[in-house]
N, C-alpha and C positions, 0 to 999 in steps of 0.2 A: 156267459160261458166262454172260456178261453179257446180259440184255437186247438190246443193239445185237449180239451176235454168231449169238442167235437170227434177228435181225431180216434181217443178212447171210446167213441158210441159207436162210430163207422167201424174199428177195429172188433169190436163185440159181437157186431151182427156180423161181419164176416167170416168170423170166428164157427158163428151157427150158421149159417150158411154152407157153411163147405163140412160142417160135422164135426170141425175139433175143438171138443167139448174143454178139452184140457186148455187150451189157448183161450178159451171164453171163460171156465172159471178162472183166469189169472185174470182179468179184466171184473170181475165180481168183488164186490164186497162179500165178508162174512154173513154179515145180514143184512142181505138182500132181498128186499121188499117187491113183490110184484104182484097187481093187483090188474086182475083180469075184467072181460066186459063180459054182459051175456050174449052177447053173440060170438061165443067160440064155447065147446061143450063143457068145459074144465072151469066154469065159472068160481070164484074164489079170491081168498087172500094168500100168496103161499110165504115165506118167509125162513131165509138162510138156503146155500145154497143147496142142498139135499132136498129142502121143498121146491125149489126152482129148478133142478135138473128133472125132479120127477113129474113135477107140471109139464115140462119139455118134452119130453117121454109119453105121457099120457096124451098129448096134444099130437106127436108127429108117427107112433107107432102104428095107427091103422092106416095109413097112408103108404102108399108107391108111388115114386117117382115126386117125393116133395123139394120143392125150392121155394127160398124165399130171398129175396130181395131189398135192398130201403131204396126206395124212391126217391126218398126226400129227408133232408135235416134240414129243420129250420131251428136257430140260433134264438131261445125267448128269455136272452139274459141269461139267469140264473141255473135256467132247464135247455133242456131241447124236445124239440118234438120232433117224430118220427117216423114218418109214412112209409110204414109197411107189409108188400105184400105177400102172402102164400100160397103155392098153387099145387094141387097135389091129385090123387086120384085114390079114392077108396079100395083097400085093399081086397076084400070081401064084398062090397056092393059095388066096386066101377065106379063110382058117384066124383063126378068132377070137383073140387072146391077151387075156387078164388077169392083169398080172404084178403080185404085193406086193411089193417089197421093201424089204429091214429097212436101211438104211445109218449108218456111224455116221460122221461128220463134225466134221472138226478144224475151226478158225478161226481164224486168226494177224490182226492189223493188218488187220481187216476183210476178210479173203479167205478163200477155203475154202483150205486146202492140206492135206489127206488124207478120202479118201472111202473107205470098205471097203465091199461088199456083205453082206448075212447073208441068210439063207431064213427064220430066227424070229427074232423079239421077243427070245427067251431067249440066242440067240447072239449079239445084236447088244448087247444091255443085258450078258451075260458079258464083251465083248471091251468095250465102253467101260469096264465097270469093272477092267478087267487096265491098260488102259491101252493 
């Protein structure tokens, strides 16, 4: 992975992180691939960006006071993987979340175009190395 294609993954999540959505789909491919884990409620394949804004949606709506953050980009060649985390409070029940997740992310012509979800480091570093 070049440099500049890290620099496009760091850009993306910062993009959702602060909420402009508009500046993250410029970083999106048209069909964009993202393939959730079950451990987050929204489990799925969603694909192109109107399935991937509304997976976003579905995921951060019942939520106050959410932020997320990347902890970590590790560089595995061709991909990168991606640690990280969301931490948020139930709107309706108060219920804390702290969510890690592991994602490993493709990058074409400066856009993301595949995200997979993983729950460990070791799943996510297995699946960027199969390919």
């Amino acid at each position: 992975m070049t440099p500049e294609d890290v620099e496009t993954v760091r850009r993306a999540y910062d993009a959702f992180a602060r909420g402009d959505l508009h500046a993250l789909q410029q970083l999106l491919s048209a069909d964009i691939e993202w393939r959730t884990t079950s451990d987050v409620p929204f489990l799925g394949n969603y694909r192109g960006i109107d399935q991937f804004l509304a997976a976003l949606n579905e995921w951060t709506e019942p939520f106050d006071e959410m932020t997320t953050e990347v902890e970590e980009i590790i560089d595995a060649g061709d991909r990168a993987i991606v640690r990280h985390r969301m931490r948020g409070r139930g709107t309706d029940s108060g219920v804390e979340v702290d969510l890690v997740l592991w994602q490993v992310v493709d990058v074409e012509n400066g856009q993301l175009t595949r995200m997979h979800d993983y729950a460990t480091r070791e799943e996510a570093m297995t699946a960027a190395a199969a390919g």
